[in-house]
N, CA, C and O atoms as a printed pandas DataFrame, in Angstrom:
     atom_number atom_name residue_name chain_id  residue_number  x_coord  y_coord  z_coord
0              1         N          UNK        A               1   65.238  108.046 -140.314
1              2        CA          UNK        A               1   65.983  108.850 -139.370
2              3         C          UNK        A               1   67.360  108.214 -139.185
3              4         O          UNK        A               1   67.603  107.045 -138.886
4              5         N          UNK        A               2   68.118  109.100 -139.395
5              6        CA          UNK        A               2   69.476  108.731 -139.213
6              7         C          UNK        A               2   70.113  108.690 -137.645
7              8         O          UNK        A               2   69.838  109.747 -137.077
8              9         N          UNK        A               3   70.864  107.796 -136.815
9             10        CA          UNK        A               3   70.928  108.308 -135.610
10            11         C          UNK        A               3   72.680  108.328 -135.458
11            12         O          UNK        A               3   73.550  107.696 -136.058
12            13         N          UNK        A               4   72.735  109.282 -134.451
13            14        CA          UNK        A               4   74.725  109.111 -134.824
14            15         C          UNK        A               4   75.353  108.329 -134.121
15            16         O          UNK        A               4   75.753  108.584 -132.985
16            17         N          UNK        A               5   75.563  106.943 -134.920
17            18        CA          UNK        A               5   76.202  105.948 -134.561
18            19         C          UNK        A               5   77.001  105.484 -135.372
19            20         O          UNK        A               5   76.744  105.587 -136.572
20            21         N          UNK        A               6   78.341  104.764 -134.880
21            22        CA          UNK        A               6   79.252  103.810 -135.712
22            23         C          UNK        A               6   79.259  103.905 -137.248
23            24         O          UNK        A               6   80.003  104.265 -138.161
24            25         N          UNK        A               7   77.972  103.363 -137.036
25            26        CA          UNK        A               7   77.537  102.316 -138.917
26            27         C          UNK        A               7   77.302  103.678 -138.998
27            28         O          UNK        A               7   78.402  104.032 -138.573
28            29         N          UNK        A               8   76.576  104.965 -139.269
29            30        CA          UNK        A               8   76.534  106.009 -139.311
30            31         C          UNK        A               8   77.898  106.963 -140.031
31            32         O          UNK        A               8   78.243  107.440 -141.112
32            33         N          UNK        A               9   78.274  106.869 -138.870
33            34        CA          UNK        A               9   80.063  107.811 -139.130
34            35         C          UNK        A               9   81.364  106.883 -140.045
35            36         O          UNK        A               9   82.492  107.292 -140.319
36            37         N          UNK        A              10   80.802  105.653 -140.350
37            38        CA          UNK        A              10   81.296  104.289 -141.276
38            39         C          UNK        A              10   80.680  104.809 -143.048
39            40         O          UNK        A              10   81.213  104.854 -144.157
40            41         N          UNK        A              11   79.610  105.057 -142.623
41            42        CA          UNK        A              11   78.932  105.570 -144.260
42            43         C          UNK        A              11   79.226  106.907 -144.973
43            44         O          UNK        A              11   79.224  107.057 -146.195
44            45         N          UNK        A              12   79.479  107.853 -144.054
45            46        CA          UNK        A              12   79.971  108.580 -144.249
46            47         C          UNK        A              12   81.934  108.721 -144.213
47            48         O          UNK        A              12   82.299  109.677 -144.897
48            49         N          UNK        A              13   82.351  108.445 -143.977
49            50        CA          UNK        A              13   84.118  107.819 -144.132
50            51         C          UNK        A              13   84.125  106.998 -145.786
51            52         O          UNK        A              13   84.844  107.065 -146.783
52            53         N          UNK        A              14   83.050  106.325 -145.435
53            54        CA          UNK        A              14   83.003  105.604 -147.073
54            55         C          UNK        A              14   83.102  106.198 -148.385
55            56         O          UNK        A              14   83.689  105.922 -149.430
56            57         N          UNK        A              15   81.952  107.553 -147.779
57            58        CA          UNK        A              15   81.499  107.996 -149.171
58            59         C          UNK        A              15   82.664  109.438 -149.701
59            60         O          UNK        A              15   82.716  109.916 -150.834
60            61         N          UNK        A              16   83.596  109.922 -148.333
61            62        CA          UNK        A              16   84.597  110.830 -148.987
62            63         C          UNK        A              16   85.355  110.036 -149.164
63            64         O          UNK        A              16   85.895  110.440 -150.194
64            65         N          UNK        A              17   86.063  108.693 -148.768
65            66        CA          UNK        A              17   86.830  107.978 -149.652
66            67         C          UNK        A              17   86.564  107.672 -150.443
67            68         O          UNK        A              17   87.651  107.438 -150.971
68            69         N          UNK        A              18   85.767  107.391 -151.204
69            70        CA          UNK        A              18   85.118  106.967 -152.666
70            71         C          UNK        A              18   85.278  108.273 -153.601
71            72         O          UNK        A              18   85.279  108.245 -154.831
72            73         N          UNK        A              19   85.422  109.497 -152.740
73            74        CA          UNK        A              19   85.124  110.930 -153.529
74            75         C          UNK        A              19   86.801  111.033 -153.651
75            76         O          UNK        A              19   87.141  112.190 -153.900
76            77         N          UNK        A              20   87.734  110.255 -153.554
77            78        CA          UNK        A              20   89.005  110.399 -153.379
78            79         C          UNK        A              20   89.531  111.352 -152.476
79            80         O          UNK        A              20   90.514  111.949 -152.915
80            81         N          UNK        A              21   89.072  111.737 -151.080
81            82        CA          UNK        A              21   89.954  112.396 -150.451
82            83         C          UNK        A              21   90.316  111.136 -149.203
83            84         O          UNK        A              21   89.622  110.172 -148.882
84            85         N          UNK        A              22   91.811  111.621 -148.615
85            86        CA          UNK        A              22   91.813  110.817 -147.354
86            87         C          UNK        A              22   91.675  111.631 -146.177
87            88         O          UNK        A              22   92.286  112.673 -145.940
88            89         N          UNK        A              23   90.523  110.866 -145.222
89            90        CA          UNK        A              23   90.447  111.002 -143.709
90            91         C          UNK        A              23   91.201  111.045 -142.767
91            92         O          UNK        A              23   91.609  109.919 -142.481
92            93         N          UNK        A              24   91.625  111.914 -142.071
93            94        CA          UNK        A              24   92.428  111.617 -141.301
94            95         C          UNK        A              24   91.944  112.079 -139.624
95            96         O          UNK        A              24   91.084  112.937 -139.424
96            97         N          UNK        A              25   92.507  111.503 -138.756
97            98        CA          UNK        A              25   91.877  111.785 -137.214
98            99         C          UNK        A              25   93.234  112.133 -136.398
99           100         O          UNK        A              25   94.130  111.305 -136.237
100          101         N          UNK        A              26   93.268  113.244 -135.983
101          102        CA          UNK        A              26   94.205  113.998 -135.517
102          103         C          UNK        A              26   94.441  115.267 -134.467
103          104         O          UNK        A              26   93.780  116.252 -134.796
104          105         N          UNK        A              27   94.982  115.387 -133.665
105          106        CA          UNK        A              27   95.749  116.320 -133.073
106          107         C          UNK        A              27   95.220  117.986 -133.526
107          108         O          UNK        A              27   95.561  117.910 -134.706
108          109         N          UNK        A              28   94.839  118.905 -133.441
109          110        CA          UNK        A              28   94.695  120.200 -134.045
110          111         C          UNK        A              28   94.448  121.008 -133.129
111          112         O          UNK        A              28   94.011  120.629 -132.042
112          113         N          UNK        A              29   94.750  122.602 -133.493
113          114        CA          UNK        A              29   94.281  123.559 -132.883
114          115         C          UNK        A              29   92.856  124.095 -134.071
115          116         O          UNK        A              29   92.117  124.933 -133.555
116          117         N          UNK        A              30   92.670  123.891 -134.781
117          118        CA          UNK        A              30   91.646  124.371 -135.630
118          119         C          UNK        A              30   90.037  124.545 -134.662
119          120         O          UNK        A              30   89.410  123.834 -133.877
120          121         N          UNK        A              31   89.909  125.611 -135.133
121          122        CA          UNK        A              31   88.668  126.398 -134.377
122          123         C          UNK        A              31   87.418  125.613 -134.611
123          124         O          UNK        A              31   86.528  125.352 -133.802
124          125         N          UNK        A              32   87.523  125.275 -135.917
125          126        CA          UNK        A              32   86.263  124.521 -136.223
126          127         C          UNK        A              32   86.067  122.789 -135.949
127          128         O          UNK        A              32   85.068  122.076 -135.857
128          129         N          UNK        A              33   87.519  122.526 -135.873
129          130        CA          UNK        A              33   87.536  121.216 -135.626
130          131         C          UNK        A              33   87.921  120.238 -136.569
131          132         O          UNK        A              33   88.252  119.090 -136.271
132          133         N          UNK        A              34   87.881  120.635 -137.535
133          134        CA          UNK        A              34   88.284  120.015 -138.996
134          135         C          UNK        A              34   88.972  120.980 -139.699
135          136         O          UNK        A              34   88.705  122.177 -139.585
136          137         N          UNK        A              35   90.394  120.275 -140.879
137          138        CA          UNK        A              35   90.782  121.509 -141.469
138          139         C          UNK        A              35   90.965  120.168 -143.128
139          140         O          UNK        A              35   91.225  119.005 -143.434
140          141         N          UNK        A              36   90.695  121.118 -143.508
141          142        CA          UNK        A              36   90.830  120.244 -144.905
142          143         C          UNK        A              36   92.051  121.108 -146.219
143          144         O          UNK        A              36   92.505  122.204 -146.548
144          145         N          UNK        A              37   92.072  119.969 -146.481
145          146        CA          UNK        A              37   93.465  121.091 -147.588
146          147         C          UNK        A              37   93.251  120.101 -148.982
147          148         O          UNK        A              37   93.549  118.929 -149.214
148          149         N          UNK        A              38   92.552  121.226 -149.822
149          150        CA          UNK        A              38   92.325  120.676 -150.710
150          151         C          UNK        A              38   93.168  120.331 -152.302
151          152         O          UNK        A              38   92.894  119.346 -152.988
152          153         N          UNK        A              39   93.895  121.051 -152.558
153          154        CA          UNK        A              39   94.967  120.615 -153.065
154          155         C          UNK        A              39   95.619  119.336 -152.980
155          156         O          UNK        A              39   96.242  118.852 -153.925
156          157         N          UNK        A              40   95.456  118.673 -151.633
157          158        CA          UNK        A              40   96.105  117.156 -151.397
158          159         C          UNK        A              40   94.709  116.634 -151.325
159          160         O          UNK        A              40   94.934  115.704 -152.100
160          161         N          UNK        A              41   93.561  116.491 -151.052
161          162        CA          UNK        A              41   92.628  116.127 -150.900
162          163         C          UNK        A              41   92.422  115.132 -149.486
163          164         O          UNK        A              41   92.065  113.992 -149.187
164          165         N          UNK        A              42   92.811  116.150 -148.975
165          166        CA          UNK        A              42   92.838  115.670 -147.234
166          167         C          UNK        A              42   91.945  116.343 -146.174
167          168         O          UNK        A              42   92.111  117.546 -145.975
168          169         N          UNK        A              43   91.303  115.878 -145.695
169          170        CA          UNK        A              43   90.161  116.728 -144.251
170          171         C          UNK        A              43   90.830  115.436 -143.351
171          172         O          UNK        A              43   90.966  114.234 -143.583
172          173         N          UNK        A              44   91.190  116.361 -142.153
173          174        CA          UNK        A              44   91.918  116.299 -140.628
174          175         C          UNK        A              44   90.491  116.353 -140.045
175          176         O          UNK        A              44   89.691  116.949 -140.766
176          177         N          UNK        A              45   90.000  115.851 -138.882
177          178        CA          UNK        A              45   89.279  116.207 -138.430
178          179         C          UNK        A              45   89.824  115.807 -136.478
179          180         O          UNK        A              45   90.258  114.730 -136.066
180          181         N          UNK        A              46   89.639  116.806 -135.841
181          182        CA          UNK        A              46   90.435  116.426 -134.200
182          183         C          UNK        A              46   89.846  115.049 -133.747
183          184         O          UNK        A              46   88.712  114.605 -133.928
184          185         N          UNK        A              47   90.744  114.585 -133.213
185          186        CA          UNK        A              47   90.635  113.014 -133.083
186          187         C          UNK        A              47   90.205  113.095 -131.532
187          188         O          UNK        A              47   90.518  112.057 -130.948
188          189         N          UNK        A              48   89.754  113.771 -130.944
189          190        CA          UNK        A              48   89.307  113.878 -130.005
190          191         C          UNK        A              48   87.562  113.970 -129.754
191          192         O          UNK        A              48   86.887  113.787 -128.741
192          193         N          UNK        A              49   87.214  114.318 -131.079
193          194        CA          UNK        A              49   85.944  114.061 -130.922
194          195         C          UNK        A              49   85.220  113.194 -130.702
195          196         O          UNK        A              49   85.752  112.095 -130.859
196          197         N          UNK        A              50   83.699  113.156 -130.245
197          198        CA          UNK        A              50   83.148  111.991 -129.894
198          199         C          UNK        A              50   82.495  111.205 -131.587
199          200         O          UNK        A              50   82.870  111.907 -132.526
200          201         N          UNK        A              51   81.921  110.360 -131.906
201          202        CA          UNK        A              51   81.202  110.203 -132.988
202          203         C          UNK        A              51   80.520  111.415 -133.377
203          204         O          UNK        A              51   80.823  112.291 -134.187
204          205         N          UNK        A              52   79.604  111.273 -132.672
205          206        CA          UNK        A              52   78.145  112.586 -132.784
206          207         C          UNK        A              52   79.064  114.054 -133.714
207          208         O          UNK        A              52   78.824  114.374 -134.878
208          209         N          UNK        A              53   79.965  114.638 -132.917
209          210        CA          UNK        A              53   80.957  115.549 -133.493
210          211         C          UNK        A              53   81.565  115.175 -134.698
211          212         O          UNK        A              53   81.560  115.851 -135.727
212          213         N          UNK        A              54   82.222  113.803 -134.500
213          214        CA          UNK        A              54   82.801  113.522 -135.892
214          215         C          UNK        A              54   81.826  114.126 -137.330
215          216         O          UNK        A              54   82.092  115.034 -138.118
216          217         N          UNK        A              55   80.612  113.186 -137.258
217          218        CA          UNK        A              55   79.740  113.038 -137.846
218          219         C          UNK        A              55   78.938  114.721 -138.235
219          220         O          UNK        A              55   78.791  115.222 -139.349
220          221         N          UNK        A              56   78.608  115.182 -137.139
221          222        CA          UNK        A              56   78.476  116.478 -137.764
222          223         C          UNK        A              56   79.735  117.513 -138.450
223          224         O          UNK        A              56   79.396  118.502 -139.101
224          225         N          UNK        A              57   81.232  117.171 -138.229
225          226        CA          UNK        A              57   81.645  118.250 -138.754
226          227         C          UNK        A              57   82.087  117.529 -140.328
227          228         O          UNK        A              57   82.798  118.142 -141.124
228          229         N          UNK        A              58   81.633  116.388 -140.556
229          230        CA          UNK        A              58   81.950  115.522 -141.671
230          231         C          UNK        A              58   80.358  116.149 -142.484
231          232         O          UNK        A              58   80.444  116.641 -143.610
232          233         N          UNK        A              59   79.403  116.083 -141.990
233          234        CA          UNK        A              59   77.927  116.779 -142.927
234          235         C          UNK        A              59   78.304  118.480 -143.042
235          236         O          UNK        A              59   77.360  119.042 -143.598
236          237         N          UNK        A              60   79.177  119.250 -142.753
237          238        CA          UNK        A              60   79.467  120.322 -142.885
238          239         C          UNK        A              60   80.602  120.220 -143.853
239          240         O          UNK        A              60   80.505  120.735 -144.967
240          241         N          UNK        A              61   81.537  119.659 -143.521
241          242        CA          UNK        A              61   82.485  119.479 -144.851
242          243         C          UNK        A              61   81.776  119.066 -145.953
243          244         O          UNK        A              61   81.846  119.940 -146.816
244          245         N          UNK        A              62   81.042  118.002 -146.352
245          246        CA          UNK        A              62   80.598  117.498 -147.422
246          247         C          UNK        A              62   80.220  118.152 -148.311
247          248         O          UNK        A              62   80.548  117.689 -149.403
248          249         N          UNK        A              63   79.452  119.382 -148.359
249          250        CA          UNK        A              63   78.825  120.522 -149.225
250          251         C          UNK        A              63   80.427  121.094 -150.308
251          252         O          UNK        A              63   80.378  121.032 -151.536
252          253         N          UNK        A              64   81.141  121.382 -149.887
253          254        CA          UNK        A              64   82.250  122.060 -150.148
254          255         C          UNK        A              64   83.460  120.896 -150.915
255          256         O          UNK        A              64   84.452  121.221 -151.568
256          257         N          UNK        A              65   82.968  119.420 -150.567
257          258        CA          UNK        A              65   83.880  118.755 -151.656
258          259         C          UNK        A              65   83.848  118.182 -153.385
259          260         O          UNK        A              65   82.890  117.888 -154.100
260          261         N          UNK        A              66   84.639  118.184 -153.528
261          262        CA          UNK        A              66   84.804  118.117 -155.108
262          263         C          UNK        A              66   84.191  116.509 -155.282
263          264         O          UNK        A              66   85.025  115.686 -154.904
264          265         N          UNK        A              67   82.874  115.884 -155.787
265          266        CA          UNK        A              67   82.795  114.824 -155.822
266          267         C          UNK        A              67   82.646  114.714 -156.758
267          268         O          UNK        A              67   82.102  115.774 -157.066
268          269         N          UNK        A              68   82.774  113.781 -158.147
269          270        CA          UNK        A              68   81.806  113.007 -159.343
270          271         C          UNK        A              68   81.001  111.597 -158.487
271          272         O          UNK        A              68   81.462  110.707 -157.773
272          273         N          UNK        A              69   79.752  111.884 -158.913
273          274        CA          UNK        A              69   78.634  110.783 -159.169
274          275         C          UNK        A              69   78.737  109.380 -159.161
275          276         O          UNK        A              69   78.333  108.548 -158.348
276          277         N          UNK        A              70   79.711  109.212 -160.835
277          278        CA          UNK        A              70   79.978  108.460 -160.974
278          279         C          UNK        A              70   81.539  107.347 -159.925
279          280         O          UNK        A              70   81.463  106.176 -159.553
280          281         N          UNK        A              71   82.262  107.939 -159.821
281          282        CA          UNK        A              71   83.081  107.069 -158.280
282          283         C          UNK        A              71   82.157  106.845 -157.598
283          284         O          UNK        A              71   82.008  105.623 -157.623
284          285         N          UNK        A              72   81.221  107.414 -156.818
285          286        CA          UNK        A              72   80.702  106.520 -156.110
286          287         C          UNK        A              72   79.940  105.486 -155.875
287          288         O          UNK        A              72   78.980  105.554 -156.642
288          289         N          UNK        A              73   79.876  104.532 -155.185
289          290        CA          UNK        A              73   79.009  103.157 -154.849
290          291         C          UNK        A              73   77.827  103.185 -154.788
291          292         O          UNK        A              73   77.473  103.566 -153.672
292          293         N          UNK        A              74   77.016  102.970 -155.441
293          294        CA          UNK        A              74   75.187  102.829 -155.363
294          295         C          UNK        A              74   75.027  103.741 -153.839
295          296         O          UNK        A              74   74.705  104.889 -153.534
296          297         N          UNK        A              75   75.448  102.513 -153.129
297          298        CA          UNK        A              75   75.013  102.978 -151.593
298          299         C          UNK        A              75   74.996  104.446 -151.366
299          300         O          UNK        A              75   74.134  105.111 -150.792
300          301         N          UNK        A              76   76.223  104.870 -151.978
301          302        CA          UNK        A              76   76.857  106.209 -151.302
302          303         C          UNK        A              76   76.689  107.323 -151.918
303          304         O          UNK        A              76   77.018  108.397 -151.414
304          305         N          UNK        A              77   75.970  107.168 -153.495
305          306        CA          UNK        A              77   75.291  107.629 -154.002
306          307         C          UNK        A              77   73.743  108.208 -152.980
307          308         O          UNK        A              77   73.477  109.257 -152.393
308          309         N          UNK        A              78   73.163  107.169 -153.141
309          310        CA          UNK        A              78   71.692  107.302 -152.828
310          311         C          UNK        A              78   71.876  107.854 -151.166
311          312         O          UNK        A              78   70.926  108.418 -150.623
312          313         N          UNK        A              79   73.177  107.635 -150.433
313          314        CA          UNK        A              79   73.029  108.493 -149.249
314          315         C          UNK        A              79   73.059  110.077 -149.273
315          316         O          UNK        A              79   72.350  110.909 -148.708
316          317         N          UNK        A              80   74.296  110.205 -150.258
317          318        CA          UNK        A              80   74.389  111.367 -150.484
318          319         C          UNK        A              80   73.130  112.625 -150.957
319          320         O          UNK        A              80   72.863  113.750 -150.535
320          321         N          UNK        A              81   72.581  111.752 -152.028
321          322        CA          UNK        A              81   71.472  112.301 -152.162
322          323         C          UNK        A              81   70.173  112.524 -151.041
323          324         O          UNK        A              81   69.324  113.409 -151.153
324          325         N          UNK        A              82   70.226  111.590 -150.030
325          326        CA          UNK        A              82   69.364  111.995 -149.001
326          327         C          UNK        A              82   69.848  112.776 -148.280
327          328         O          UNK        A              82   69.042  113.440 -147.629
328          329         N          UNK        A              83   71.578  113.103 -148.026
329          330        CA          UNK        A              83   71.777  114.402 -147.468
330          331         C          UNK        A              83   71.300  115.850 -148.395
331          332         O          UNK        A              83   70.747  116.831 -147.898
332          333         N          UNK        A              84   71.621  115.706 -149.652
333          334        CA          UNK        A              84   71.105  117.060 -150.280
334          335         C          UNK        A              84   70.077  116.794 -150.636
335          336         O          UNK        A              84   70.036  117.441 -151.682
336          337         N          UNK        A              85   68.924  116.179 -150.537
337          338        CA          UNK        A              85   67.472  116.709 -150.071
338          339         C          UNK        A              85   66.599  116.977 -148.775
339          340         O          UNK        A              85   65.390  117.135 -148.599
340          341         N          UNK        A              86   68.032  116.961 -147.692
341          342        CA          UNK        A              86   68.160  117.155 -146.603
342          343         C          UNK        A              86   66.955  116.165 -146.078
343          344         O          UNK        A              86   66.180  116.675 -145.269
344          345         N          UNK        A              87   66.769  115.060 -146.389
345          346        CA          UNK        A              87   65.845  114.398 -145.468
346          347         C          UNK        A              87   66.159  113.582 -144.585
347          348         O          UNK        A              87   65.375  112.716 -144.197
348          349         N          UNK        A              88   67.447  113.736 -144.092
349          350        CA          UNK        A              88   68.274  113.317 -142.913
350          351         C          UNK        A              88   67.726  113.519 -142.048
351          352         O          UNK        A              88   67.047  114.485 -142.395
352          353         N          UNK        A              89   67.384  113.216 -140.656
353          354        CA          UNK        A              89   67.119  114.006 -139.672
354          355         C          UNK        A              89   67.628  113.266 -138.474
355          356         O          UNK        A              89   67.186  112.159 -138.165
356          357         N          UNK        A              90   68.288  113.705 -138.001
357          358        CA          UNK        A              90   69.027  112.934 -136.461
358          359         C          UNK        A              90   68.038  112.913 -135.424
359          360         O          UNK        A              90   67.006  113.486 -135.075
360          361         N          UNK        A              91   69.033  111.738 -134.999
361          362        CA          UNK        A              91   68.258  111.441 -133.210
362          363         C          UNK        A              91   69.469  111.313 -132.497
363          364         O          UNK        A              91   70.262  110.411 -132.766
364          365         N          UNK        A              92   69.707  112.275 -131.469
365          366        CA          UNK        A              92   71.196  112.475 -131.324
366          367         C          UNK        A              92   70.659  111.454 -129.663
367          368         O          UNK        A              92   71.358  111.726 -128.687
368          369         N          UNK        A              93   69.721  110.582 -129.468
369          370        CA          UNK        A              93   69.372  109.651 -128.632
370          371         C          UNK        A              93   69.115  108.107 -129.350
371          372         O          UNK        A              93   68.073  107.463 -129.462
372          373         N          UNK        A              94   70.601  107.778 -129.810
373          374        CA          UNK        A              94   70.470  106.086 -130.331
374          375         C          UNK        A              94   69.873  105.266 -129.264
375          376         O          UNK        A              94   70.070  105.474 -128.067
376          377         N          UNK        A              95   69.191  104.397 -129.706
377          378        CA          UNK        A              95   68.843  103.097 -129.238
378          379         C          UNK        A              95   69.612  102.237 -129.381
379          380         O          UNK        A              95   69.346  101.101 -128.989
């Protein structure tokens, strides 16, 4: 079980930098909360969010980015893959 914390929203930051896009935390009117522009390979996401938010609108972007396999780090590999066999499952109550 994954819970949304720090080291959490750290593994995920890891693994779209590894996919070559840059993160950025920012200012927006965007409805959804994140705006990504892919041509530069950039996702904004409002810097106002809490983790928990970060973190979910970062597992909603992820489906939709351009990754190879190979860039990424063992680690970030084998996470990724536990997101697309969806056996993630949050505890939006960390310990």
């Amino acid at each position: 079980m994954v819970k949304y914390t720090n080291t959490t929203l750290t593994k995920i930051q890891e693994l779209v930098k590894e996919a070559g896009y840059v993160l950025r935390y920012e200012k927006g009117s965007f409805k959804s909360g994140y705006c990504i522009l892919q041509d530069k390979k950039v996702i904004i996401i409002n810097k106002y969010f809490e983790t928990e938010a970060r973190i979910n609108s970062l597992f909603e972007i992820l489906p939709s980015l351009q990754m190879k396999m190979e860039d990424l780090s063992e680690n970030s590999r084998k996470f990724l893959e536990k997101i697309n066999q969806k056996e993630i499952a949050f505890d939006s109550n960390p310990s």
